[in-house]
N, C-alpha and C positions, 0 to 999 in steps of 0.2 A: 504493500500500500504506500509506504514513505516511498521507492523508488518512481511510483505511480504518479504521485504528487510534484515529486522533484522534476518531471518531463512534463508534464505539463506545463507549470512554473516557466523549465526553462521555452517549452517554445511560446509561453505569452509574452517570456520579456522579448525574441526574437523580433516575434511578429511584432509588437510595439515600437523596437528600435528598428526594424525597416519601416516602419510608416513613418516613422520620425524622417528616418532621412531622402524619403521620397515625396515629404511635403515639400510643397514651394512657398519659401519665406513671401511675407507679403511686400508688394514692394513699395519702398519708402523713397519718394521725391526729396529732392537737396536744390536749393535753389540759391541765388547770389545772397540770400538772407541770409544761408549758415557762412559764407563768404569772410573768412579771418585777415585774410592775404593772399595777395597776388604778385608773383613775380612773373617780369618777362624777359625773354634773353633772345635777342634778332641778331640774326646772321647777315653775312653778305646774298648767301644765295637763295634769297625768297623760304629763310628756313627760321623758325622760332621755338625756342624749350620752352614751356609756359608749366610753373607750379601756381597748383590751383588750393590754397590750404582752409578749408571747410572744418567746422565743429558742426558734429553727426552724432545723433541719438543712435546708440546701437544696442540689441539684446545681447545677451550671451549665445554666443551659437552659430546659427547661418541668417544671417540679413541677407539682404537684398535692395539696393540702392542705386534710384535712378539720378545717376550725376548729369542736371539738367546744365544747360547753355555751356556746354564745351564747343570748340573749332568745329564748325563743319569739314574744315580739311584734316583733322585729325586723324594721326597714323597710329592707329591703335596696336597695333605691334609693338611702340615702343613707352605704351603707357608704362608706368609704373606706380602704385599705391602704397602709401607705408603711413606708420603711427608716426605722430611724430615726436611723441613724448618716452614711448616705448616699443621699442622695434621687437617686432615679429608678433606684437599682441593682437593686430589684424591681419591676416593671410587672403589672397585673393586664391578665390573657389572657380571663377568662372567670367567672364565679362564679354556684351556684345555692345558693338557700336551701332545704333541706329537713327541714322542719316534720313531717312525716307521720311520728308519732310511732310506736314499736314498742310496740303491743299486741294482747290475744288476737282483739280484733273486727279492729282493722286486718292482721292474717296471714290471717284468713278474708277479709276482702274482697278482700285481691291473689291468695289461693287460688283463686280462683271460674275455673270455666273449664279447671284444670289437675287432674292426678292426687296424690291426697294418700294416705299410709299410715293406715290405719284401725285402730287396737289395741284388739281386746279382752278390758281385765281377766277379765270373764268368759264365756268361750268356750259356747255351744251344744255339745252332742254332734254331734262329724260337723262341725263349725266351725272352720276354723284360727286362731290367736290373733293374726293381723294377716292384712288382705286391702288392696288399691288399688281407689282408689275415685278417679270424676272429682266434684268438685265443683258442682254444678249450678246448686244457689242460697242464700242467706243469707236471705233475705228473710220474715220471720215463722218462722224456724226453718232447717236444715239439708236441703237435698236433696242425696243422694249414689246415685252411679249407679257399683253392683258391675260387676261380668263376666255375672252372670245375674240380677240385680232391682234395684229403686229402692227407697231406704230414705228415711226422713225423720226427724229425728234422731237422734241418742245414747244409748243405755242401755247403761252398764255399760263404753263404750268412749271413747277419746278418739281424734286429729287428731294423729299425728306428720310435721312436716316434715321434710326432710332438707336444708331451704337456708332462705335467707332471699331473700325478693322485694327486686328493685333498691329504691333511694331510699328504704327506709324503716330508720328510724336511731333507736335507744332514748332518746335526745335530740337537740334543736333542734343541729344542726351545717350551719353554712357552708360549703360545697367550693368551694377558689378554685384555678383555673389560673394560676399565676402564672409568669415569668418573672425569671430572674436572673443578672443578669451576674457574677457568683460564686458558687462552689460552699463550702461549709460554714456555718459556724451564724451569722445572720442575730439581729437584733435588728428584730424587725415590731414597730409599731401598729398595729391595726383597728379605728377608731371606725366606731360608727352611732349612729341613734338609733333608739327603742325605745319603746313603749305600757307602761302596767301600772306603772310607777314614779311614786309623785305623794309632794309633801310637802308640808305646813302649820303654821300654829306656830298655836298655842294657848299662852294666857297663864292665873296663876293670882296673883291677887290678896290680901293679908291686911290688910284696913281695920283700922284702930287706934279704942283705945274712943274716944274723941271723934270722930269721924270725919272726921279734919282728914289723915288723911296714910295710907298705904298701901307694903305692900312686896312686890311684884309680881317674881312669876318668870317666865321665858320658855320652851317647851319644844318643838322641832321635832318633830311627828308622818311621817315615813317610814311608807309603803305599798310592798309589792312585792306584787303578781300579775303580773309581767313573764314568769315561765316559767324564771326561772334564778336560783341562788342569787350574789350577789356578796362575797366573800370579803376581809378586809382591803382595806378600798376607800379610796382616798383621793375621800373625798366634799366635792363643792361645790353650794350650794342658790343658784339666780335665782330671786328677786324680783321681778314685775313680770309686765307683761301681753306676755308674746309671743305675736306671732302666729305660730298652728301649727293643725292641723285638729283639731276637735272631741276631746276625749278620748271614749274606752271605759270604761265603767264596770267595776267588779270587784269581787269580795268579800272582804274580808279573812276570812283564820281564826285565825291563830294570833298572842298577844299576846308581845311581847318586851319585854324589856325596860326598864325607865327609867335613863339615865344622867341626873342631874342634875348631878353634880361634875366635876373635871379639867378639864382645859385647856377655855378656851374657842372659841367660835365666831368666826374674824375677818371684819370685813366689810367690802366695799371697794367704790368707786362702777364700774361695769361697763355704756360704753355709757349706753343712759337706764334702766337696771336698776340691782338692787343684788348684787352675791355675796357669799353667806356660804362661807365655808371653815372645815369644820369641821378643826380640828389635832391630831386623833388618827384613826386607821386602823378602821375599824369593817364591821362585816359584817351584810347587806341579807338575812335568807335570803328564799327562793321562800315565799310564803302568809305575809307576815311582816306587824304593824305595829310599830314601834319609837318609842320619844320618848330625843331627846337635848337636854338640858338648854342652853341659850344666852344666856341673859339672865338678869342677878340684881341689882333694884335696891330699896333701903331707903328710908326712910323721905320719899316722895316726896310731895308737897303735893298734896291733890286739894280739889274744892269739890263740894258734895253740892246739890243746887238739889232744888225741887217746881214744876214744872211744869203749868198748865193750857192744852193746844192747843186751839185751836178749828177750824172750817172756815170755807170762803168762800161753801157753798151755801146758806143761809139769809139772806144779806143781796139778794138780789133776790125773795123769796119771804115771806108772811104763817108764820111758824112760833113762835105763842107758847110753849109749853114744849117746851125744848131740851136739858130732861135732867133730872133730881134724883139726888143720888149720882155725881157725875161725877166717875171715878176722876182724882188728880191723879198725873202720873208723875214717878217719883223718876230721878235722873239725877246720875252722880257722873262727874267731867270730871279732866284732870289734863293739864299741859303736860309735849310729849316733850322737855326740857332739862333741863339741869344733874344733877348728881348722876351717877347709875350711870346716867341716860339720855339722848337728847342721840344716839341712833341711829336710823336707819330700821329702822321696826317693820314687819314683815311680816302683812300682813292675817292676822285668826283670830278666833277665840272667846277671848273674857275671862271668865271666871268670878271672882262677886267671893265673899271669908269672911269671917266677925266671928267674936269667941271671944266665947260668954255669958259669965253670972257666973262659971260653973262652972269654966271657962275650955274648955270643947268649943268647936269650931270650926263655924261652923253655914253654911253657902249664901246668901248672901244675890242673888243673880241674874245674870244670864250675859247680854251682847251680843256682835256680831260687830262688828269695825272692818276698813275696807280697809287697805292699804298707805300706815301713815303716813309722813311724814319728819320729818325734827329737825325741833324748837321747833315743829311744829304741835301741835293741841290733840285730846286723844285723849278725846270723850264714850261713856257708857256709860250706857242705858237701862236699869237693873239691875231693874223693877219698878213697881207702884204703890205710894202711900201708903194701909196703914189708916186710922189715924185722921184726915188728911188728905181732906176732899172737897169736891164745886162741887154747886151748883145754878144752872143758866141760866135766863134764860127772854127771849122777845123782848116787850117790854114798849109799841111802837110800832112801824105798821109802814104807810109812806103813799107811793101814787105820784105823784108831782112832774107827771113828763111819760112818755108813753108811746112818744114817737120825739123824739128817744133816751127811751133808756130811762135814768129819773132816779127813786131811791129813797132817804125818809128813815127810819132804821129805830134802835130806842134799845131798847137792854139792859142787862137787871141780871143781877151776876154776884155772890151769893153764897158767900162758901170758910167753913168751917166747920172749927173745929181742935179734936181730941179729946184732944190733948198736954196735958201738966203742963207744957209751955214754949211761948213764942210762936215762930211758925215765918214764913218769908217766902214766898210763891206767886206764882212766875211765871207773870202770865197774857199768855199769847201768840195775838192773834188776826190771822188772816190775810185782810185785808180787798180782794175784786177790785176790778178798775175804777179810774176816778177817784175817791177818797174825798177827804173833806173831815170832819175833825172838827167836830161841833158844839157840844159843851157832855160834858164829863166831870166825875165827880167826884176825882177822882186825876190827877196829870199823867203824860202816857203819853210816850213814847217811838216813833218811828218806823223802827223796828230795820232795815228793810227797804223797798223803794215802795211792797211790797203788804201790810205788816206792822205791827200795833202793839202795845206792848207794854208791861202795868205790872208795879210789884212792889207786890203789895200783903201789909201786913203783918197777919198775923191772932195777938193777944194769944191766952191759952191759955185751954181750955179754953171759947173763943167765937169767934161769927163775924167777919167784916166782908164791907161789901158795895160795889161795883163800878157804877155806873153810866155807860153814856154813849151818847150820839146821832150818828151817822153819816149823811152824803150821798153815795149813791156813783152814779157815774154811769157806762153801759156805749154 
């Protein structure tokens, strides 16, 4: 009889602790209310870590917790969930992302196949003012299948449900089965990362009249198409080329704000990256772009040059005239040290300004630089010069030997200056092969193996001219 009893016993408590664990916890909404903190971390490549830290009622046991207004671009793969008071006291059981968003197309396409209530505003004679209908098809229109005929779409009537189809949720929310060795209110993190968040700095430049010195501001550009708005974020921006898969592209719509004042951006070396942290609380919404101001430096020393590049394809080939009017490019440089700078510059567009007479502020032209660091040298091709121009021409041009191939070839290089002041023009030619100077009028410079390069001065309002003969052998 005791053995009899003991088997019993034991398969009620069986049967009891499999129902136990084949119940489904009920599941508990989390919304920006339980919201403690938020951190965000933006990449160069349209990529963001975002810790989402929520205080959650939980029981002892198995929850279930639907993490409302996460990314719609969230990569749930790389979620992660943890205590944040006590690590391992919550365990993640299970978790599915659902993105299938609540609207009037997506309730017709989970309707399809089932009975839906049909209302109509305005009833036929002999017509009830709502009838059931099975859904048939969506597709190029409505098909609806009465008690005695098939109709194909709506006039005068709408679609009333009386439920809502599983898995579909009026925004992006995360349902995580979780596990907890304590019952009541928990302190959770939930980092992932996320598509749709990208940022870039853009710089804006004010040349002074002589054009010996410049006072350059700095402004972080913020994008969100991520699918979710971020609220008082404690925002941090990497620097640097991570690798991560291709970004998606997105469209901005809605322009926000400029902060350029208050606290600034701090920056600190991260790894072989660099982080900026920005030191105030700011908020990302959904379809946003935003600039916050990070850099502000005065009166910093630049050198302004004129430029003529050449190429290396006409020194193995017969090409007497190699141009008249050959734009010379202007090009204004400046070392990243001392003063207000003397920081890792985050690659962007520099747009540079002059004030005329008048004192309006006018454009004077825009390049893009990568990712500089301290005391390196930050150039900027802002233009050509008007008055400023070249005339080439190949003036000699004889083959030595044809295996190998051995060419002597001699150019004149005319610059021509339309200024009231005498100006300096770097002419830079980039010569392949084995070269051998032969005879120049000007002494050049060998800036480079395959490089050589004069300054030549041209008095105002006339030319000077450039000669020399080359051996290059391939």
């Amino acid at each position: 009889m005791r053995t009899l009893v003991l088997f019993a016993f034991s398969l009620f408590a069986v049967t009891i602790i499999g129902f136990r664990s084949s119940a489904v916890p009920i599941e508990r909404p989390s919304t920006l209310t339980d919201q403690r903190q938020l951190n965000v971390t933006i990449y160069n490549s349209n990529l963001a870590l975002i810790h989402d830290r929520r205080h959650i009622a939980l029981e002892r046991g198995e929850n279930r917790i639907a993490w409302r207004d996460v990314s719609a671009n969230l990569d749930a793969t790389s979620s992660l969930l943890e205590d944040i008071n006590e690590p391992n006291a919550v365990s993640l059981l299970e978790q599915n992302f659902n993105f299938d968003l609540l609207t009037p197309t997506a309730l017709l396409a989970k309707a399809v196949g089932s009975t839906v209530v049909v209302v109509h505003d305005k009833p036929k004679p002999g017509q009830p003012a709502q009838e059931r209908a099975k859904l048939l098809s969506i597709n190029d229109g409505l098909v609806l299948q009465y008690a005695d005929r098939i109709e194909t779409g709506l006039t005068d009537s709408r679609i009333v449900y009386t439920s809502l189809p599983p898995n579909l949720r009026e925004r992006p929310t995360l349902v995580l089965d979780v596990e907890s060795q304590y019952g009541g209110g928990r302190d959770l993190d939930l980092s992932y990362l996320t598509r749709g968040l990208g940022w870039h700095a853009e710089y804006v430049g004010r040349v002074s009249t002589n054009d010996d010195q410049l006072d350059l501001s700095g402004l972080v550009t913020l994008t969100n198409v991520s699918g979710a708005t971020y609220g008082d974020a404690h925002l941090q921006l990497v620097a640097g080329a991570v690798n991560a898969p291709a970004p998606t592209a997105g469209q901005l719509v809605t322009i926000g704000r400029v902060t350029t004042r208050g606290e600034p951006i701090v920056q600190e070396n991260y790894f072989e990256y660099h982080l900026y942290t920005l030191s105030r609380l700011t908020t990302i919404s959904q379809n946003q772009t935003k600039q916050v101001g990070f850099l502000s430096a005065h009166a910093v020393p630049i050198r302004k040059t004129l430029e003529l590049r050449g190429g290396g394809n006409y020194y193995r080939t017969e090409t007497p005239d190699l141009g008249a009017r050959l734009p010379v490019a202007t090009y204004v440089s400046f070392d990243n040290k001392g003063g207000d700078l003397g920081i890792p510059l985050p690659g962007g567009l520099v747009r540079l300004y002059k004030s005329d007479s008048g004192g309006t502020s006018q454009f004077l032209g825009a390049d893009r630089i990568g990712h500089t660091p301290r005391n390196e040298t930050v150039r900027l091709h802002v233009g050509d010069s008007f008055d400023v121009t070249a005339r080439k021409r190949q003036t000699t041009f004889h083959i030595v030997s044809e295996r190998p191939p051995v060419y002597e070839t001699a150019y004149e290089i005319v610059a021509a200056n339309a200024k009231g002041e005498p100006v300096d023009v770097l002419v830079v030619e980039p010569i392949p092969g084995d070269w051998t100077m032969l005879s120049q009028s000007q002494t050049y410079q060998k800036s480079s193996s395959s490089t050589a390069t004069w300054l030549v001065h041209v008095p105002a309002n006339d030319r000077a001219t450039l000669t020399y003969s080359v051996r290059t052998k391939f």
